[in-house]
Structures are given as C-alpha cells and as structure tokens.
py3Dmol code that shows the C-alpha trace and the ligand (Angstrom):
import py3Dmol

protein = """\
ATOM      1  CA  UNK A   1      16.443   4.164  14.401  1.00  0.00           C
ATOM      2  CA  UNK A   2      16.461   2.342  11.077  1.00  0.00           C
ATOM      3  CA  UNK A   3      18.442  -0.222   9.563  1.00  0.00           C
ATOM      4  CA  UNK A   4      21.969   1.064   7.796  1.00  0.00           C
ATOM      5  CA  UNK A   5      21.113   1.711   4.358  1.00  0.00           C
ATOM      6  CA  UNK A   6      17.495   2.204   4.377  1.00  0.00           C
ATOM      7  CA  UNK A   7      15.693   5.414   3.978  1.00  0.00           C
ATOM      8  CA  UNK A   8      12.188   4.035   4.121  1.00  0.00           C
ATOM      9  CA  UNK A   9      10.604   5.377   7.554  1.00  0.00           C
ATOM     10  CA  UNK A  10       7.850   2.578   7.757  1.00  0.00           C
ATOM     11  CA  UNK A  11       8.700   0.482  10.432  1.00  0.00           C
ATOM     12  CA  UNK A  12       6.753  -2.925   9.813  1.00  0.00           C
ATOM     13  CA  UNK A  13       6.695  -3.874  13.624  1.00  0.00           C
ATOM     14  CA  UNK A  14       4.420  -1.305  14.611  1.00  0.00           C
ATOM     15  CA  UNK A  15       1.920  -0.744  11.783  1.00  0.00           C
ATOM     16  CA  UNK A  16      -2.037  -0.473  13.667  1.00  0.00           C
ATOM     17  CA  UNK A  17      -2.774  -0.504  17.086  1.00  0.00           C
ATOM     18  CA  UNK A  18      -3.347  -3.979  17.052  1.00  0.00           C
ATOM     19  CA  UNK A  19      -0.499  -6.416  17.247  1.00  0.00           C
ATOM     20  CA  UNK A  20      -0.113  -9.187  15.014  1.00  0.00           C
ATOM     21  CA  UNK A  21      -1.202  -7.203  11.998  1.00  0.00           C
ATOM     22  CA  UNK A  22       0.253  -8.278   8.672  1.00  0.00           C
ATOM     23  CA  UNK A  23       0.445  -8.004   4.861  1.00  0.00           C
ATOM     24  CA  UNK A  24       0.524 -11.035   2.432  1.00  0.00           C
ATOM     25  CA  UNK A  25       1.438 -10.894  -1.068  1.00  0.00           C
ATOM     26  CA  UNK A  26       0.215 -12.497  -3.983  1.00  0.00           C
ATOM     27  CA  UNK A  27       0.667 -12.729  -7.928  1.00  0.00           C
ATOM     28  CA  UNK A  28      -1.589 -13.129 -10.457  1.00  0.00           C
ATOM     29  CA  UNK A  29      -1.963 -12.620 -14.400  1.00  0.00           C
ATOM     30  CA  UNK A  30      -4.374 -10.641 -15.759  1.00  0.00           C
ATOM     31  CA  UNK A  31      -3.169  -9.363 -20.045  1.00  0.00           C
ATOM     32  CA  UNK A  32      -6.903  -9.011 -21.074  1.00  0.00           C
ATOM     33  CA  UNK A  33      -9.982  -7.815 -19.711  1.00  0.00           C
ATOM     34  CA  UNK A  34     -10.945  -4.823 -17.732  1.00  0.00           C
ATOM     35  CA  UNK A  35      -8.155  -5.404 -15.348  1.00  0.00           C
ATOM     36  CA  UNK A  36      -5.025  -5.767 -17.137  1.00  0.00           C
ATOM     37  CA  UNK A  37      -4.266  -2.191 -16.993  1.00  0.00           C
ATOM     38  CA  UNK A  38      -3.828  -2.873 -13.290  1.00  0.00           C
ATOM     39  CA  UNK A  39      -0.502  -2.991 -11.557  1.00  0.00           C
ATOM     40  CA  UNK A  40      -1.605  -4.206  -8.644  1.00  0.00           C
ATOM     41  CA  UNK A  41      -4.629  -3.497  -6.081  1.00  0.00           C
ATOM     42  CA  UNK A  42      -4.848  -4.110  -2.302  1.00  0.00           C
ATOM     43  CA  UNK A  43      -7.964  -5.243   0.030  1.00  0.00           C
ATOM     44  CA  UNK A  44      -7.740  -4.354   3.873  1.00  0.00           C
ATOM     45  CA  UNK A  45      -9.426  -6.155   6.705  1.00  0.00           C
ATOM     46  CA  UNK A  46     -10.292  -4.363   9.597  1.00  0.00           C
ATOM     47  CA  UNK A  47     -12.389  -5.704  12.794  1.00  0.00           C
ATOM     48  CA  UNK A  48     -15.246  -4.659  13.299  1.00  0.00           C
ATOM     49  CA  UNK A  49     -17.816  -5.883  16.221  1.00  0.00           C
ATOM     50  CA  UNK A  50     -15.569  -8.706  16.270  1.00  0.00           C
ATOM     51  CA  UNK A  51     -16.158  -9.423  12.699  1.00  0.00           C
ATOM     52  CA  UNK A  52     -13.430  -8.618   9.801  1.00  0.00           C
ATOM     53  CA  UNK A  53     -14.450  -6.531   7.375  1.00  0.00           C
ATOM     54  CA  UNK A  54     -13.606  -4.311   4.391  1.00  0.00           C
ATOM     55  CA  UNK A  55     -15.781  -2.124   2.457  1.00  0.00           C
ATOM     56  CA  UNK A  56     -17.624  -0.497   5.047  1.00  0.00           C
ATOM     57  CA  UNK A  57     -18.296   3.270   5.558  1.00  0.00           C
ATOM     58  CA  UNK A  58     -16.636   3.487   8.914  1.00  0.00           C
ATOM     59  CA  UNK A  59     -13.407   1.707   7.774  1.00  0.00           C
ATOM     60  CA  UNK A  60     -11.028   5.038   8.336  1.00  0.00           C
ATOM     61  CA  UNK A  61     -12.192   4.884  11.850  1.00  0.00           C
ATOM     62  CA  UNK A  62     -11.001   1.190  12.433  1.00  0.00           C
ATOM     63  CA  UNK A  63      -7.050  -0.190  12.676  1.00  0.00           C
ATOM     64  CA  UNK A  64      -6.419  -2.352   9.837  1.00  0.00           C
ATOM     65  CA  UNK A  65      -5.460  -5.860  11.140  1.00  0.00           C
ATOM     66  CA  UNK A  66      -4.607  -7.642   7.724  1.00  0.00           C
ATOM     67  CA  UNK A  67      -4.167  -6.518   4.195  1.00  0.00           C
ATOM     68  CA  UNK A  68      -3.656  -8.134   0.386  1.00  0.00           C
ATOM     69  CA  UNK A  69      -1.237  -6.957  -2.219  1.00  0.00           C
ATOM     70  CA  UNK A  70      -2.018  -8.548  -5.067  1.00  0.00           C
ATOM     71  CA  UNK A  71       0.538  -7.896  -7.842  1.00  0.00           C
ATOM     72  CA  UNK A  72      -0.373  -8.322 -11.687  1.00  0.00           C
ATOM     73  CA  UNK A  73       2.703  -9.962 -13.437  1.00  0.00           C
ATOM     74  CA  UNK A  74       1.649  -9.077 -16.674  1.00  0.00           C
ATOM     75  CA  UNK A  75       2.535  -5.113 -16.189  1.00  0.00           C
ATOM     76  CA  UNK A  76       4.760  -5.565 -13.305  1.00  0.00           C
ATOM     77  CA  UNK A  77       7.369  -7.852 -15.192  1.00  0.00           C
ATOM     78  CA  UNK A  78       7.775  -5.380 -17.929  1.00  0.00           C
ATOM     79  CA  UNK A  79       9.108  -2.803 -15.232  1.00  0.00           C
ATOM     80  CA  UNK A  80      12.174  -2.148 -13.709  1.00  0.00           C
ATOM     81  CA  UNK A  81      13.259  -2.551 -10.127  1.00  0.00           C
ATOM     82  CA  UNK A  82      12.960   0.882  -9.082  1.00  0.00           C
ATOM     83  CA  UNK A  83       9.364   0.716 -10.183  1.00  0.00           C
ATOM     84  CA  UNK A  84       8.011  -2.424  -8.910  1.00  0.00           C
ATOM     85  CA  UNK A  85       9.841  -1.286  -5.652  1.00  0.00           C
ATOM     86  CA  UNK A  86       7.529   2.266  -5.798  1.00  0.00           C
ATOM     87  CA  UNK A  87       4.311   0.125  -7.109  1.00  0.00           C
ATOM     88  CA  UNK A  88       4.729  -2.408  -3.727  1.00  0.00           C
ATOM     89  CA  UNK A  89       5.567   0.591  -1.481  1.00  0.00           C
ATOM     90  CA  UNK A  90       2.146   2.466  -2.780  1.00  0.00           C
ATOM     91  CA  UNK A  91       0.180  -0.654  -2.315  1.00  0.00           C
ATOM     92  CA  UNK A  92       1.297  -1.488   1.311  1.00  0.00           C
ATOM     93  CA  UNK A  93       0.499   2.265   2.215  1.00  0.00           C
ATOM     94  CA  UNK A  94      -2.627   1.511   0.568  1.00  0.00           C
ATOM     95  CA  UNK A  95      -2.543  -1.153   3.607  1.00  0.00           C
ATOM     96  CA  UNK A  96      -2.347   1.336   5.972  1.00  0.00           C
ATOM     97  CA  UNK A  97      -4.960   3.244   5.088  1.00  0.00           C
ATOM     98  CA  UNK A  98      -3.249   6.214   2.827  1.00  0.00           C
ATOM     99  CA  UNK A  99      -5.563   7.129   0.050  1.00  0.00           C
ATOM    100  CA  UNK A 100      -4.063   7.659  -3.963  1.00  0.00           C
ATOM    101  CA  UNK A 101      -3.734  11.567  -4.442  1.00  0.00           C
ATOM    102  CA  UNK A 102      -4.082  12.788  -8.085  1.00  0.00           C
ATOM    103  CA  UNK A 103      -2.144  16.078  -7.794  1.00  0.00           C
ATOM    104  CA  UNK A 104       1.313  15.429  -7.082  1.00  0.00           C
ATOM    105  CA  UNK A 105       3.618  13.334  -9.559  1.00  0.00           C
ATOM    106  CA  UNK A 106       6.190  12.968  -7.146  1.00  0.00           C
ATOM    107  CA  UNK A 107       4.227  11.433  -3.823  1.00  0.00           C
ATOM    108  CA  UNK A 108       4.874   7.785  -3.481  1.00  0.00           C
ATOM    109  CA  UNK A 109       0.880   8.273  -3.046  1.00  0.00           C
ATOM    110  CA  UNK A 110      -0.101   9.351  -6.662  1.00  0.00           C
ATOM    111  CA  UNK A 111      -2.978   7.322  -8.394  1.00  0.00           C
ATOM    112  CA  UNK A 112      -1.831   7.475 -11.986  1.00  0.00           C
ATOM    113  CA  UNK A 113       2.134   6.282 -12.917  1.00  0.00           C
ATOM    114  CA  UNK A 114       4.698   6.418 -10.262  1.00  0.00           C
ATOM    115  CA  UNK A 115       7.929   7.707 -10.760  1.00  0.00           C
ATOM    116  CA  UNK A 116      10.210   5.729  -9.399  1.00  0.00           C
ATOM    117  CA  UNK A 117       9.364   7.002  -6.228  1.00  0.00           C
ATOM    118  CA  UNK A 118      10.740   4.637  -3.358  1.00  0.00           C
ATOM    119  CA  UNK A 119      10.778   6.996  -0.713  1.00  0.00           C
ATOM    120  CA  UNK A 120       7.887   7.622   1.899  1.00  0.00           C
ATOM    121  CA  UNK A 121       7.314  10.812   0.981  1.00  0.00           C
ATOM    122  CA  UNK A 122       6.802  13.651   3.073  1.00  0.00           C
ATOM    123  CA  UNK A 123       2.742  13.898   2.654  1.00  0.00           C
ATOM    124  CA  UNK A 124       2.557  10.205   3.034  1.00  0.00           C
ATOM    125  CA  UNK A 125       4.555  10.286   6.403  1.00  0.00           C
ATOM    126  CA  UNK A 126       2.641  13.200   7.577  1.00  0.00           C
ATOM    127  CA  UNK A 127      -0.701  11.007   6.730  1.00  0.00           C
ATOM    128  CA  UNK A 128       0.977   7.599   8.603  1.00  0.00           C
ATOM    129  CA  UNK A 129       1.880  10.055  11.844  1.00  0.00           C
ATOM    130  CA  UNK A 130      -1.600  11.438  12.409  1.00  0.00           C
ATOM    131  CA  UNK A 131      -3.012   7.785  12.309  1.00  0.00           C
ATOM    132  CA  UNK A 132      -0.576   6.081  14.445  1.00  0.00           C
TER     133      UNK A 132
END
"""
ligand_1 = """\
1
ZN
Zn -3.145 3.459 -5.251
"""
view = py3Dmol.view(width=600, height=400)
view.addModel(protein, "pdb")
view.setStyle({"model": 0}, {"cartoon": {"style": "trace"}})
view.addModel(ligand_1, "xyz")
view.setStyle({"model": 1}, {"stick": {}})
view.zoomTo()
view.show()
C-alpha cells in the first residue's frame, strides 16, 4: 500500500535487513576541477565484522546500514524539478546497492543523463526485490 498520489514503490521503512538504516543528504559546490561534471555521487556504509565499511570487495554481500547523497549545486541548480527529482532517486538506489546500467536511456538506473525519469523502473524494482 502506498501513499495517495505516489507511484514510487520504495518504501523507506524497510530498506536492508537491518533496522535503523538511513540516508543523509548533503550539498556541496564543485564549478571547476575534475568533479564539476558531477551531479551528485553517493558513499554506502555497510558492517562488516562489526566495523563499517565501504569499498570492500564483499560489499554486495553485506546490507547497507547508512548511505551519503551528496548533491553538487553547481549542475543541480541549473535543472528542473523533474530532474533533480530523477538525479536524487538514482542516487538513493545507488544507496541500496543498484549499480548505473549504460544501455537503457529510460531506467531510472542509467549512468549517463537521466531523462526525467522519476519512476522506479521496472529493472530497478526487479534488482531491489531479489535483494530484499
Ligand atoms: Zn549512478
């Protein structure tokens, strides 16, 4: 059951195995340098041996138990509300451990420009139900 009105299937209460997981946001601005064609990246934390890490070979094996989005203002105010709302859904599926795909224009999971994509799209959702 979702929320009148809302057509995206994630449902935020139950995103890992392990309760208490979240997803914090921040800004930053970034117009020169090898990261100001960035829209926005995201860094996951999972636990390992009681330790929180990211980075690590085994990570698709582990539940995520906190994630970053950081957004870059510089591209992301230039856009319009449809597309910062496909950006920030592609980054927090980033969170939950959905990959960028490269061959499909119109998955909310493609790696180059979105467009205005705000759904969970079928391949994504079929990715998020085999994990959780
Ligand atoms: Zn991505």
């Amino acid at each position: 059951m979702y929320p009148p009105g809302l057509t995206n299937r994630l449902n935020l209460y139950h995103t890992t195995n392990i309760q208490k997981a979240k997803i914090e946001f921040y800004q930053y601005y970034q117009s020169s340098g090898i990261n100001a064609g960035v829209n926005a990246y995201t860094v996951v934390f999972r636990k390992q041996n009681g330790v929180y890490v990211n980075g690590v070979s085994t990570m698709n094996s582990l539940d995520w138990v906190y994630g970053e989005v950081h957004i870059n203002e510089y591209r992301m105010g230039t856009y319009s509300n449809v597309l910062r709302e496909s950006i920030i859904i592609h980054e927090m599926l980033h969170v939950y451990g959905l990959k960028d795909q490269y061959y499909d224009p119109y998955s909310i999971m493609y790696g180059y420009t979105l467009y205005n994509v705000t759904d969970v799209t079928p391949d994504a959702n079929a990715v998020i139900n085999s994990k959780y």
